[in-house]
C-alpha positions as CSV (number, residue, x, y, z in Angstrom):
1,X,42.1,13.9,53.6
2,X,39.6,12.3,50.8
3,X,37.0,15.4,49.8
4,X,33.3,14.9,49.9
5,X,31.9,14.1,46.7
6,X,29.3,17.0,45.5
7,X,25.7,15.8,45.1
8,X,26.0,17.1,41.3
9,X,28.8,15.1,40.7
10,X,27.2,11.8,42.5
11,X,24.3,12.6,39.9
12,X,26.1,12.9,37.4
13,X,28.4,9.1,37.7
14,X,25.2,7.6,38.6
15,X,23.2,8.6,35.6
16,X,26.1,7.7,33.3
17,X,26.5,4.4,34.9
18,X,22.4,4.0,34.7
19,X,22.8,5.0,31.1
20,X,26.0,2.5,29.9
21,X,24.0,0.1,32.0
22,X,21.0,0.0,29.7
23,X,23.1,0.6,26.7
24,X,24.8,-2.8,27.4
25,X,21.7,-4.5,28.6
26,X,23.4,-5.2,32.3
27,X,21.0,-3.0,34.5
28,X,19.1,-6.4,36.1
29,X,22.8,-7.4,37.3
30,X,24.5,-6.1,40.3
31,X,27.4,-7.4,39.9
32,X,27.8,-6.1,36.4
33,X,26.7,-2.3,37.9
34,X,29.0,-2.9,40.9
35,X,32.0,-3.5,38.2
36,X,30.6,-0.4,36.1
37,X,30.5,1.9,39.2
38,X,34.2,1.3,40.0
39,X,34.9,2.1,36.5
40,X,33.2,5.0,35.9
41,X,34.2,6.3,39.2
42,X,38.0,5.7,38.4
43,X,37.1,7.7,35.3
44,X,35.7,10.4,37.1
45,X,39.1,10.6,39.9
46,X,41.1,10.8,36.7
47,X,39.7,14.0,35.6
48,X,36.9,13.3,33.5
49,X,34.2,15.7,34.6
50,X,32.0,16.4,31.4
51,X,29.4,13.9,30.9
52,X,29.7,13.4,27.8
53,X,33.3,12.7,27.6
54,X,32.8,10.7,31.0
55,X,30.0,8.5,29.2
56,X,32.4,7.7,25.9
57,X,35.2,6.8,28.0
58,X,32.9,4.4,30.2
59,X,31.2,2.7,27.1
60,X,34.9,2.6,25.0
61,X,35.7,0.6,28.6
62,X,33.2,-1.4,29.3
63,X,33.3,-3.0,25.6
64,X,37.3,-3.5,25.9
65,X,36.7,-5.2,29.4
């Protein structure tokens, strides 16, 4: 059985993704913050908890995708 995601923790992948979002100049394109959300949350299952660690590993990401 999956666990429930904590409201901290869904606070804490959306603000990254909000704030890789800006940083890349996607945040008017869904598809583009669909694509981001899947990464970051991949990220976050991997182990990646602290947000800044979490944030440098989505933005090294997102510029090698």
């Amino acid at each position: 059985m999956i666990a429930p995601v904590s409201k901290e923790d869904s606070r804490l992948c959306a603000g990254v993704v909000r704030e890789v979002a800006r940083a890349k100049g996607v945040d008017a394109d869904p598809a583009a913050i669909g694509a981001l959300m899947v990464k970051v949350a991949r990220l976050f299952n991997k182990g990646l908890r602290e947000r800044d660690k979490l944030l440098s590993a989505a933005m090294d990401e997102e510029t090698a995708a």
